[in-house]
C-alpha positions as CSV (number, residue, x, y, z in Angstrom):
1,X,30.5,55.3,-7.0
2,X,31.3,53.9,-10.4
3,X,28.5,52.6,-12.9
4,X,28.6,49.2,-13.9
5,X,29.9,50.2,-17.2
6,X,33.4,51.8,-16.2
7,X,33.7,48.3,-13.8
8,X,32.9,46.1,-16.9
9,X,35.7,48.0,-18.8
10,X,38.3,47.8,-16.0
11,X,37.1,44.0,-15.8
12,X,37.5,43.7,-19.6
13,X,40.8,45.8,-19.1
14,X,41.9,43.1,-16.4
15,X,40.7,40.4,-18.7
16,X,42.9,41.3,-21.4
17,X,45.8,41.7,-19.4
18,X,45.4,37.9,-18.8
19,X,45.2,36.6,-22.0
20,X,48.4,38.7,-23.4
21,X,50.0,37.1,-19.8
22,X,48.7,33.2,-20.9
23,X,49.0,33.8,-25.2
24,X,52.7,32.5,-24.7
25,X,51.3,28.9,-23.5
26,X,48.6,29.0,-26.2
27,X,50.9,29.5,-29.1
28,X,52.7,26.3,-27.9
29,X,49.7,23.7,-29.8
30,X,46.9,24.3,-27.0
31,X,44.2,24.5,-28.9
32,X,41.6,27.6,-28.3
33,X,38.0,26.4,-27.3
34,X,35.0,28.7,-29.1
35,X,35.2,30.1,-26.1
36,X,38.2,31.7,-26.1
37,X,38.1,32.6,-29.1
38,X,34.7,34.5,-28.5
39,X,36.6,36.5,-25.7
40,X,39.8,37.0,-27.6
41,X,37.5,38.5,-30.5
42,X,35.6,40.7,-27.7
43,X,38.6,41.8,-26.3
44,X,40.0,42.5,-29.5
45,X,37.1,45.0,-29.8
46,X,37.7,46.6,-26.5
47,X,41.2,47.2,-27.0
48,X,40.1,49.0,-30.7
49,X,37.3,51.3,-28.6
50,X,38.9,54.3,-27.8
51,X,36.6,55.4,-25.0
52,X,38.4,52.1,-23.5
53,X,41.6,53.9,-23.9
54,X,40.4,57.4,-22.6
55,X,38.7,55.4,-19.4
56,X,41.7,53.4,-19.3
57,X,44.1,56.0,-19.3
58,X,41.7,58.3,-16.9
59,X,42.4,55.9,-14.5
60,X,45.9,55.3,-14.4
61,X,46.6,59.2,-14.3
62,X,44.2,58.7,-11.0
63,X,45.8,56.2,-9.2
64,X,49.3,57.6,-10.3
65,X,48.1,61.1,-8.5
66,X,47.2,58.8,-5.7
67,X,50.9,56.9,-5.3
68,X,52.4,60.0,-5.4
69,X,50.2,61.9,-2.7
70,X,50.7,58.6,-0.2
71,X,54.3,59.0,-1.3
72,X,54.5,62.5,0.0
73,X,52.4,62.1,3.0
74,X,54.5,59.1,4.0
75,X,57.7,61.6,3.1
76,X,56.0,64.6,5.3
77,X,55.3,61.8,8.4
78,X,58.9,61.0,8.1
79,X,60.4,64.3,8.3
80,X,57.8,64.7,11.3
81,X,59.4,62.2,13.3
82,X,62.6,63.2,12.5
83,X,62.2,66.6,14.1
84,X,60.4,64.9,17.1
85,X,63.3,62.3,17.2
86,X,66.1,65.7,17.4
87,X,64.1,67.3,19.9
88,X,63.3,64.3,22.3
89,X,66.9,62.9,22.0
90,X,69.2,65.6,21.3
91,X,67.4,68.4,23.4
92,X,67.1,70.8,20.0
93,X,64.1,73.3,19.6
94,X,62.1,72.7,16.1
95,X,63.6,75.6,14.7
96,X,67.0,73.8,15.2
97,X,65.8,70.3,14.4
98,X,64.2,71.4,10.9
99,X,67.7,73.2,10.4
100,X,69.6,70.5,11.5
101,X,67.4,68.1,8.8
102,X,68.0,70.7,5.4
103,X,64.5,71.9,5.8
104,X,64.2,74.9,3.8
105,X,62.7,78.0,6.3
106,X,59.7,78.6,3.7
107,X,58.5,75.2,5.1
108,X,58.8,75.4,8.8
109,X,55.5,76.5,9.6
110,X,54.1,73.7,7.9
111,X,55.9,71.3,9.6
112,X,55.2,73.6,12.9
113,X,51.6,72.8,12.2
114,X,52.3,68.9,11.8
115,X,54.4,68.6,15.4
């Protein structure tokens, strides 16, 4: 479980993202409130800390690693049913269905294992 530091910086992270999204319509004469200003100098801070930057960039590389492992579980599921699909419909043993698909023979076994 994260501390409440790393989920301040990802909120801080989030919070600057925001104000870069809404700096367009504040340019155009809407006048900043002490308030704003206050978080715009904070944020200004976060954005200079490097362990921001590290944390930040920590956790892109971690949810990146997760895309691409749903991406090739959802890939491997596919190729799954695909051999299933060849052997229910078109009477083919695995062997023949992984064949049939391009499956290199290095990789049958794995897929053997997923059937």
């Amino acid at each position: 479980m994260l501390s409440a530091k790393p989920i301040r910086i990802l909120h801080c992270i989030a919070l600057m993202k925001f104000i870069e999204y809404n700096e367009d319509e504040e340019n155009n004469n809407i006048k900043a409130s002490s308030n704003l200003e206050k978080i715009k100098a904070r944020v200004a801070r976060v954005k200079a800390s490097e362990e921001v930057g590290v944390r930040y960039m920590q956790k892109w590389e971690e949810e990146a690693l997760i895309r691409h492992e749903a991406k090739e579980e959802g890939r491997e599921e596919g190729v799954v049913q695909s051999i299933k699909n060849l052997m229910k419909n078109m009477g083919m043993t695995s062997e023949e269905a992984m064949r049939n698909l391009g499956i290199a023979s290095t990789n049958y076994d794995k897929y053997l294992k997923m059937l």
